[in-house]
C-alpha positions in Angstrom: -15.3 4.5 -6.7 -14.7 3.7 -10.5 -15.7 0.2 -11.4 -12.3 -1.4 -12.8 -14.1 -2.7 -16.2 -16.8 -0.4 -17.1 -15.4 3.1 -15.1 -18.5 3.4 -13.5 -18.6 5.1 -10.0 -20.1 1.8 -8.6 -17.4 0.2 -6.3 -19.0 1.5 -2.5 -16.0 2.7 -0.3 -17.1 3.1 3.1 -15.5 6.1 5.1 -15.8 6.8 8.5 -16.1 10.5 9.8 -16.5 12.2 13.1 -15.7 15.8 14.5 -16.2 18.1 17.3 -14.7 21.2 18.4 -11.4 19.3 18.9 -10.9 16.8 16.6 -12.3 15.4 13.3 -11.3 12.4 11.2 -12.0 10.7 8.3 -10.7 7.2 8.3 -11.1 4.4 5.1 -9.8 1.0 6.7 -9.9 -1.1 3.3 -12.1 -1.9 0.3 -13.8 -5.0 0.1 -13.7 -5.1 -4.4 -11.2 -3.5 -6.3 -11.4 -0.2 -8.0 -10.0 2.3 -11.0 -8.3 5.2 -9.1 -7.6 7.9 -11.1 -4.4 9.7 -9.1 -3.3 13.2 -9.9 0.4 12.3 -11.3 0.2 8.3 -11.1 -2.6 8.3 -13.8 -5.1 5.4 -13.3 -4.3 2.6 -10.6 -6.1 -0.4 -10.1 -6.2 -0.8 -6.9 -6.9 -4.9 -5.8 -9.4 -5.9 -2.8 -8.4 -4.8 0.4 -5.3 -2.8 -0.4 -6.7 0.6 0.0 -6.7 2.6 3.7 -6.6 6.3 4.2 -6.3 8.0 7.5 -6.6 12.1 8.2 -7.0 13.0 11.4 -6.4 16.7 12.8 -3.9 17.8 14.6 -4.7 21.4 15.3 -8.4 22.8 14.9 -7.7 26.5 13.8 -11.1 27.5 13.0 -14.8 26.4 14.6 -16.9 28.5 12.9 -20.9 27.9 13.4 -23.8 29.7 11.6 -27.7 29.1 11.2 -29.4 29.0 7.6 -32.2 30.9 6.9 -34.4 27.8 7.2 -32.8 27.1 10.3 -29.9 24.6 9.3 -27.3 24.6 11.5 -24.0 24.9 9.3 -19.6 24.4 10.5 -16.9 25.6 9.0 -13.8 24.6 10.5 -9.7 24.6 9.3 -6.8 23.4 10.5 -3.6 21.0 10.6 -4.0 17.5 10.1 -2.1 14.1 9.5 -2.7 11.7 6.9 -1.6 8.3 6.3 -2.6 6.4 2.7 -1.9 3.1 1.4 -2.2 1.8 -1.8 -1.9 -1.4 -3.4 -1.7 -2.5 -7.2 -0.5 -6.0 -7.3 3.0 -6.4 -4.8 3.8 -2.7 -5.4 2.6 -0.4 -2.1 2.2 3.3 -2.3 2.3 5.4 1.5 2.3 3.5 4.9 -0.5 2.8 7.1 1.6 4.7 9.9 3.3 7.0 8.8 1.6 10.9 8.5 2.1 13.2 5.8 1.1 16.6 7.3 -1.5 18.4 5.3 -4.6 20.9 6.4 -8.0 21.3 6.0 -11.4 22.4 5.6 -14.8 20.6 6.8 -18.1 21.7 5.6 -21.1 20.4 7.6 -24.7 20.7 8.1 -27.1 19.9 10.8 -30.6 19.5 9.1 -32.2 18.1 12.6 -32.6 15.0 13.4 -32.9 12.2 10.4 -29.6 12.0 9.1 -29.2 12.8 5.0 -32.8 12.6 5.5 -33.4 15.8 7.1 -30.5 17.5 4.9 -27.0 16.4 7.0 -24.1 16.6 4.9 -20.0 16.2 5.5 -17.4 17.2 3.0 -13.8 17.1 4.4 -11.6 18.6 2.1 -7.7 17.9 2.3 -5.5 20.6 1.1 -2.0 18.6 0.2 1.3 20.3 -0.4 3.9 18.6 -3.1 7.1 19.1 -0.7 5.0 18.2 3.1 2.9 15.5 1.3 4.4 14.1 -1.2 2.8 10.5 -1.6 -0.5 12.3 -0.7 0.0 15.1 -3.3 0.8 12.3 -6.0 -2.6 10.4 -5.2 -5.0 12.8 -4.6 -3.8 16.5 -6.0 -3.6 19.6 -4.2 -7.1 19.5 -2.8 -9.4 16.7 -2.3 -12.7 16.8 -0.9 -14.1 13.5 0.5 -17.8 13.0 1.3 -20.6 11.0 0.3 -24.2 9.7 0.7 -24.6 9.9 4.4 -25.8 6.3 5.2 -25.6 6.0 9.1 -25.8 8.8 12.2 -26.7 12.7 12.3 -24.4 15.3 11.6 -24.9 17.4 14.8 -24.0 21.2 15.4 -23.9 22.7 18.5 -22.7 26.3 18.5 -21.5 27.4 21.6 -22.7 31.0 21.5 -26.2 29.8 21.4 -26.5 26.2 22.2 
């Protein structure tokens, strides 16, 4: 995330994600410095140490779609419902709830590149899809869409299509 002084994208912010055919979440539980956060109708909110969590977990998986890359890659595509609960903090003034949903859908992208992690090519993108009237504190943070991945630093994205395990 944005440093708060020079903008930089140097703050880490550690998500956690997981799927399978029936669920998938991805889950911040706090950041450890405070970052620049630029919202889509807030502008730019400072957000302090440990005043930032984001929850979106499914709640319907629509679409499981697997396919194989020509150099063998294993590669998801799956849709569906889910639930997401954000917090922010600037200062005393909170944004969202830690508990209560706003419901939302979305798309995962994924690759299996064998095993090695981002090493041997995995990659996760969960992209949230968040409408103004369903979502509204959502909607005001992130946009209409927002895609959330990263440098995968720890496990292996792994694939396993069902038509041809």
């Amino acid at each position: 995330m944005p440093d708060v002084v020079t903008g930089q994208p140097t703050v880490p912010l550690a998500e956690v994600f997981s799927f399978d055919r029936f669920h998938a979440i991805c889950r911040v539980d706090t950041n450890p410095l405070a970052f620049k956060m630029p919202t889509h109708t807030m502008g730019d909110v400072v957000v302090s140490a440990n005043a930032f969590f984001m929850s979106m977990t499914a709640t319907t998986v629509d679409q499981f779609k697997v396919t194989r890359d020509p150099d063998g890659k294993r590669r998801l595509l799956m849709r569906g419902g889910l639930g997401c609960s954000t917090e922010v903090a600037q200062g005393s003034v909170r944004v969202g709830s830690r508990t209560v949903a706003e419901h939302a859908t979305f798309e995962i992208e994924a690759v299996d590149g064998g095993l090695g992690g981002a090493k041997a090519g995995d990659s996760f993108a969960y992209t949230a899809f968040f409408d103004e009237k369903e979502a509204p504190v959502n909607f005001a943070i992130f946009g209409p869409k927002a895609t959330f991945t990263g440098t995968l630093v720890e496990g292996e994205v792994t694939i396993v299509d069902p038509a041809n395990p």
